[in-house]
C-alpha angles and dihedrals in degrees: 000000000000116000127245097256092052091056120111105257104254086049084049087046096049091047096053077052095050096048080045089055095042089046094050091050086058097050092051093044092056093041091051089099092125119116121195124201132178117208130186137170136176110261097172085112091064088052101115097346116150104240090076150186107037146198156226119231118184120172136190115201113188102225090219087055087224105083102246086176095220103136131030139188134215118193112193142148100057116181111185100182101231107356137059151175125320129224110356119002113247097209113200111350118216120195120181115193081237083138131025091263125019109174131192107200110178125168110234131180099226126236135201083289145343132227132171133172114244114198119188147175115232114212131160121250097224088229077057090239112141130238113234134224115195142196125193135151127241127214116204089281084061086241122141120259105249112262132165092259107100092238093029114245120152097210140018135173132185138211116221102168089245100064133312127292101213130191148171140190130206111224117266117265091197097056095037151006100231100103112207121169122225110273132260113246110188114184114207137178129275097243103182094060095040084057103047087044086055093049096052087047094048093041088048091053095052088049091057086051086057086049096054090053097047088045091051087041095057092045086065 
């Protein structure tokens, strides 16, 4: 096999592109850390109750309790059926464990239902202890809805640094009358990076096939 100096230019040119393409599909790939969820839960029992107005509580615990800032979480895309904020629009909220808690609290008029897309990193605490992002409900008092989860929170999700560990909780029928099921958390892929990933690997195997023919056409 000939070596890479003794290529004609454009082959040596086409083999520096392919080891760029191959390279940039293992960047993305390890930068493909992203996780994307939908979630989405039935709000119509907060419409004119009169705990009102409510609302949304999201908190971000940072699992070392020193706010390494090694993961963040943007929550965007809200649909709330009917309702919506009151007062300004947030947009997408981005929260980063840069402290050991970092809260959104924004006042919404609830709808039938109410979905957003949460998108997170997912590193490792070194203590192996995992950040938290949380999800409760607040009634005029800025006090949580009742759920079955001991703080209230309706959903959690923690980020281990191998994958997410997700859960929901319904409200408690024992502690209120507003019945909320446990919310829906879809996790989805990341398909910007999937597709840029597929493009650099297809690129580079159109470029090998270039190679091949460089390579035969020098042996002649």
């Amino acid at each position: 096999m000939q070596s890479l100096e003794n290529l004609p230019r454009r082959a040596r040119s086409w083999w520096k592109t392919l080891a760029l393409g191959i390279a940039l599909g293992v960047i993305l790939r390890s930068q493909a850390q992203v996780i994307l969820i939908d979630a989405s839960l039935e709000t119509s029992s907060l419409i004119n109750h009169a705990l009102g107005p409510f609302s949304i509580d999201l908190q971000f615990i940072d699992g070392e309790g020193i706010g390494n800032a090694n993961n963040s979480v943007q929550i965007s895309n809200f649909n709330f059926s009917g309702g919506g904020w009151i007062g300004s629009q947030p947009g997408t909220i981005n929260l980063t464990d840069s402290s050991f808690l970092q809260e959104f609290i924004g006042e919404f008029s609830p709808g039938t239902s109410l979905s957003f897309k949460i998108s997170l990193t997912d590193n490792a605490n070194p203590t192996g202890v995992p950040d938290r992002l949380s999800f409760a409900i607040l009634d005029h008092d800025l006090i949580e809805v009742p759920t079955l989860d001991a703080s209230g929170a309706l959903v959690a999700i923690d980020i281990t640094g191998s994958g997410l560990l997700k859960y929901s909780w319904s409200t408690d029928p024992q502690r209120t009358d507003i019945s909320i099921a446990a919310p829906s958390l879809a996790q989805v892929p990341e398909p910007a990076a999937s597709a840029v990933v597929l493009a650099a690997l297809l690129c580079a195997g159109r470029i090998s096939w270039k190679i091949i023919g460089a390579l035969q056409g020098t042996r002649r």
